[in-house]
C-alpha positions, 0 to 999 in steps of 0.5 A: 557498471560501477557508479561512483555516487548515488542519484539521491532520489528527491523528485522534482516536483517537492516544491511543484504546487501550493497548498491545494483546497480538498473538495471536503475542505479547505487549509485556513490560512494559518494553516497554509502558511505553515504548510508553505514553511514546511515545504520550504524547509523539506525541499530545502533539506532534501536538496542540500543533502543531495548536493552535500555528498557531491561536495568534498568538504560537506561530505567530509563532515558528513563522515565525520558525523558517522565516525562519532556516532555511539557504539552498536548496530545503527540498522536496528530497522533493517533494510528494504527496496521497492519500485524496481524498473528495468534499470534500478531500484530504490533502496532504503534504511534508516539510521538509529541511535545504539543509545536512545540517551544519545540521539543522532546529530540534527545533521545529515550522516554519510552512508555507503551502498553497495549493490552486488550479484552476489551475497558475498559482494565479490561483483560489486555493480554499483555503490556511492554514498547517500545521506541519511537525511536529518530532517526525514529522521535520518532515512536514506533514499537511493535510486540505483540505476544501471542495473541489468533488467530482470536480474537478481541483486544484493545490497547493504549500506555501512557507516563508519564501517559497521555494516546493515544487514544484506538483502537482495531485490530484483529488476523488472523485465521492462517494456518488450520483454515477457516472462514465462512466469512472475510470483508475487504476495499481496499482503496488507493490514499487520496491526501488531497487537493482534498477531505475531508477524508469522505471515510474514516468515511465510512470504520470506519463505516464498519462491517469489519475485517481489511483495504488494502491500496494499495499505495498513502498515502501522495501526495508530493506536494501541490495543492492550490485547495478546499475543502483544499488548503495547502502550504506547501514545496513539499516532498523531503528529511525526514523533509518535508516528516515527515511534510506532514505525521503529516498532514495527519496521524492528519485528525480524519476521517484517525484516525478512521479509523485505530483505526477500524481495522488492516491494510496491506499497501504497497507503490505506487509513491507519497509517494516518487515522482509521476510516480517513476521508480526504480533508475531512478526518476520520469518518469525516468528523472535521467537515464544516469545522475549520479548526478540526479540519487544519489539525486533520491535515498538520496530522495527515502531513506528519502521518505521510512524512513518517510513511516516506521516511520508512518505505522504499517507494520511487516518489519524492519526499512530501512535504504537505498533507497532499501528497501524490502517491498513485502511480504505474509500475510496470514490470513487463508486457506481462504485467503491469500495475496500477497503484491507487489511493482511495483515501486522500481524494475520496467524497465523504460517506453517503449517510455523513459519519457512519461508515456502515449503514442500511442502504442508502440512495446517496451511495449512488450519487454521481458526483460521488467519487473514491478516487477523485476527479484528477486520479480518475482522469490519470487511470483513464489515461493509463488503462488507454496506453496499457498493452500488457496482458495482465492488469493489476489495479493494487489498491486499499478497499473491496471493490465488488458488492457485498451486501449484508442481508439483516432481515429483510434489509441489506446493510453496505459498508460506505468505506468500501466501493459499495459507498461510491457505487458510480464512481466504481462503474465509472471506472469499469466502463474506462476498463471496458471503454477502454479495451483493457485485457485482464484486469485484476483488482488486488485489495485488503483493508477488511480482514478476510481473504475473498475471490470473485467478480467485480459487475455493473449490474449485479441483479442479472446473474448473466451480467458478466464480471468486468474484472476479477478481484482478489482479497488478501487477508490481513497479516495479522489483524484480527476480524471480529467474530461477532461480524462472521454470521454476518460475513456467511450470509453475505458470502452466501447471498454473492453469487459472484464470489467464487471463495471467501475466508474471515477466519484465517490470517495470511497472505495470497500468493500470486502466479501469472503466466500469459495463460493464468493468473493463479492465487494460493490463499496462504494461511498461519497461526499468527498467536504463536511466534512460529507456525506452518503456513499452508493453502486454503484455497485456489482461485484460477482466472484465465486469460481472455479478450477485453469484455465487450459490452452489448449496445444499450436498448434504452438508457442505462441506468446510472446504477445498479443495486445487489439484489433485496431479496437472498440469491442462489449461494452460488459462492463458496462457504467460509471455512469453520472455526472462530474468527478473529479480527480488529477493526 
C-alpha cells in the first residue's frame, strides 16, 4: 500500500491538561504562566506543521526552504525508529545545518520518506512528506501505518534530494499472533566520556528484533576523563541539552545501532539531572524552596523536550516539565511491555537529600511511592488485562533488595526500590493479585549487570520470587572501583541473586520462547574503538503459572527488612578484574 502523506504524529492530548501540582512541589505562578505559553506556542507549532504539508502553498514553501539549505549532509545524526505496533512504526531524523555559521531557517523544512521491503527501495510501501519542525529543532516525527505485522522494512528520508542514510525496523506480530521466537538488547546508561560505544557495534551485530533502552541516554555534564574527555557546558536548559544530543546521537556505533532495529525508551536521571526527584530537583534539594523548585521544572521542561526531539518514541511532543511518558507496548501474545517512569512522580528519599544511607524505618513508609498514585493505578489496570505469556516491566532502577553489609550494619541505596520498600510490594501483590504469568523486571541505572528474584519478604529463604529481574549493565559507564568490595559482599549476602558483574560494560541479550526466557550477559572492551564482544553468563528463567500466595495466618506486615545478619553466599561471584564506573 502506498500512502500519499504521512500521519504526522502530534498526540491529542499536547494542549490536554494544565499545569499540575507535583506531591513535592508546586509551579509558582510566574512559573505557570510561562508554562501555559509554552504550551500554547508548541502545540500551536506541532499542529500548523501537520496542516502545512497538506497545504500546497504551505508546502511549497516548505520545499522551498530545503532547496536553499547550505551544501552537505543535513543527517549528520542518522535515523531511527521505535514503538512498532502491528501496523506501523515511528520514524525519526533530525535536520542539521552542513554550516554551523549558517543555522537552519526558524521555519518548518519539507522532508520525504520512504518505506520500502527492500534496501534498495525497489517495493516502495509506504512514503509522504513530513515536516521538520522549527520549534523541535527541526526533528521529524512520522507515524507510518499500513504496514504488514511481523515484517521487516527499510527507510530513509530526503530533502532537496540529498538522502539519509537507510535503515530497517520492524513490525510487531500484534494481539493473537505468537511467535516461535523474539531477541531483543536491553541497553541503558552510555556516558560518553568513560567508553567508546563498542556496545553498541555489538547490538548492531546482533541477530535481533528490536532494542530496550531503559534510561540514561545523555549524562548532563561533562567529565574530563578518557578514553574521551569533553568540555562542553553542563546540560541545563533546550540549547545545551540539544548541544549534547548532537554529540551523542553523532557516534556511528550509536547510528547503527538504531539503523539495526526498532527501539522502546523510556527516560532514567540524567537525561535531565542525576539522582532527579519528581518537582524537587536533584536528591531533592529544591523542596521547600519555591525559587529552586520553578527552575527545576522550566529545566526539567527543556530536558523532556530535547529528549523528544531526538527519540523515536509514539508519545505526543511536551510541552511542560509534565510529561506522560509510561506506557504498554505490545508486541504479541508472547509479550508484552510495561514502560515505566520511576523519576517524575516519585516521593523524596526517606533520609531527605542523601541518596544512599544506613537503614532507615522511613523507607517503608506507606505513602511512600516510586511510581506515584496515577501511575500505579494505570499498571494495576494493565497487568489486570494482560493475557500474554511473558511480561516485561522495562523500567530505570534495581528493583530487588540489595543490602550492603558495613560491619554490622546494612546500608541501602534510597534511589533504588530499596527507597520504597511499599510501594515495591504494592506493585508485587498487583502482579500477584492480579495473576500476571511471567513477570520480568528489565532495569539499569547502576552500572553492573545482575540476575535474580525479585520477593515480599526476603528474611524467609522459602519466600518465593514474584518476579525475575534482569540488570543490564551500562554501555559504557563506569562503576567505581572503590564501590566493588562493596558490590562482593552484597552479591555474596543475596541469596536470591543468581548472577551479579560490576566490572564489565555491555549489554544483555534476550531470547524468549513460550518455554524460556534466556539472557546472554554480552560484555566488550569499551577503552578501545574496536573490541570482541562475548558472554559472561546466562541466566535462564522458565515459564510457570502466576504465583499464588498462601493465606495469611495473621496480619501481614507492611514490610519486610533483608536480613541484619550475612546470609548463606548462595549467589554467584563477581567475575575478577578492576572495576570501572561513573556515577
Amino acid at each position: 500500500m502506498e500512502h500519499s502523506a504521512a500521519q504526522i504524529h502530534e498526540g491529542a492530548d499536547v494542549t490536554a491538561a494544565p499545569d499540575q501540582p507535583n506531591d513535592d512541589g508546586a509551579a509558582g505562578g510566574s512559573l505557570l504562566g510561562a508554562m501555559t505559553s509554552r504550551r500554547a506556542f508548541l502545540a500551536g507549532a506541532v499542529a500548523t506543521a501537520g496542516l502545512s504539508m497538506l497545504d500546497p502553498r504551505q508546502l511549497a514553501a516548505a520545499r522551498r526552504r530545503a532547496v536553499a539549505l547550505p551544501v552537505g549532509d543535513l543527517f549528520p545524526l542518522g535515523v531511527a525508529s521505535g514503538d512498532p505496533t502491528a501496523q506501523g512504526v515511528i520514524l525519526w531524523t533530525r535536520l542539521i545545518s552542513p554550516v554551523p555559521a549558517t543555522p537552519l531557517p526558524p521555519a518548518d523544512i519539507a522532508v520525504d520518506w520512504e518505506v520500502a521491503t527492500d534496501d534498495a527501495f525497489a517495493d516502495v510501501v509506504a512514503s509522504g512528506t513530513a515536516p521538520a519542525v522549527a520549534a523541535l529543532a527541526h526533528s521529524v516525527h512520522v507515524d507510518v501505518e499500513g504496514l504488514q505485522p511481523d515484517t521487516w522494512y527499510w527507510y530513509r528520508f530526503s530533502a532537496d534530494g540529498r538522502t539519509s542514510a537507510v535503515a530497517r525496523t520492524r513490525t510487531f506480530p500484534g494481539a493473537g499472533a505468537t511467535p516461535e521466537r523474539v531477541v531483543f538488547a536491553l541497553a541503558t546508561c552510555q556516558n560518553w566520556s568513560d567508553g567508546y560505544y563498542t556496545a553498541h557495534a555489538g547490538i548492531a551485530a546482533e541477530d535481533l528484533d528490536f532494542v530496550v533502552f531503559v534510561g540514561d541516554y545523555i549524562y548532563e555534564k561533562s567529565a574530563n576523563r578518557q578514553p574521551r574527555p569533553i568540555s562542553i557546558p553542563e546540560s541545563v536548559d533546550l540549547p545545551t541539552y540539544r548541544a549534547r544530543y548532537e554529540l551523542y546521537k553523532g557516534d556511528p556505533n550509536l547510528q547503527a545501532s538504531h539503523h539495526r532495529a526498532p527501539w522502546i525508551t523510556t527516560v532514567d536521571d540524567h537525561e535531565v539531572a542525576n539522582n532527579m526527584i519528581a518537582g524537587i530537583g536533584k536528591d531533592g534539594e529544591a523542596a521547600g524552596d519555591p525559587a529552586a523548585i520553578a527552575a527545576w521544572l522550566a529545566r526539567r521542561a527543556d530536558a523532556y523536550q530535547a529528549w523528544y526531539e531526538h527519540q523515536p518514541v509514539r508519545l505526543p511532543a511536551p510541552s511542560s516539565a509534565d510529561y506522560r511518558i509510561h506506557r504498554v507496548v505490545e508486541h504479541s501474545d508472547l509479550l508484552r511491555f510495561f514502560v515505566l517512569d520511576g523519576r517524575q512522580y516519585r516521593s523524596g528519599y526517606p533520609t531527605g537529600t542523601t541518596s544512599e544511607g544506613a537503614d532507615d524505618p522511613k523507607r517503608f513508609d506507606e505513602d511512600r511511592t516510586m511510581l506515584g498514585a496515577e501511575q500505579e493505578a494505570w499498571l494495576d489496570q494493565q497487568f489486570a488485562a494482560t493475557t500474554s505469556r511473558w511480561n516485561a516491566v522495562a523500567q530505570q532502577t534495581v528493583m530487588t533488595a540489595t543490602p550492603i553489609p558495613v560491619g554490622k550494619t546494612n546500608f541501602f541505596n534510597f534511589d533504588q526500590w530499596d527507597g520504597y520498600v511499599a510501594a515495591r510490594n504494592r506493585l508485587l501483590h498487583s502482579l500477584v493479585d492480579r495473576k500476571v504469568r511471567n513477570p520480568m523486571v528489565l532495569s539499569g541505572d547502576i552500572h553492573l549487570a545482575a540476575a535474580g528474584g525479585v520477593r515480599l519478604d526476603y528474611d524467609d529463604p522459602a519466600a518465593p520470587d514474584i518476579a525475575n529481574e534482569v540488570v543490564t549493565t551500562s554501555i559504557s559507564s563506569r562503576f567505581d572501583d572503590g564501590l566493588l568490595d562493596l558490590f562482593t559482599a552484597a552479591l555474596e549476602k543475596a541469596s536470591w541473586a543468581r548472577y551479579g558483574n560490576a566490572v564489565d560494560r555491555g549489554y544483555a541479550l534476550i531470547t524468549l520462547t513460550a518455554n524460556e526466557w534466556r539472557t546472554d550477559f554480552r560484555v566488550v572492551d569499551v577503552k578501545v574503538p574496536s573490541a570482541t564482544v562475548r558472554t559472561d553468563h546466562t541466566d535462564r528463567v522458565q515459564d510457570r503459572d502466576p504465583v499464588v500466595l498462601p493465606p495469611p495466618t495473621t496480619a501481614p506486615p507492611t514490610t519486610t527488612a533483608p536480613p541484619a545478619g550475612p546470609a548463606p553466599a548462595t549467589g554467584a561471584q563477581p567475575v575478577s578484574g578492576a572495576a570501572d564506573y561513573t556515577g
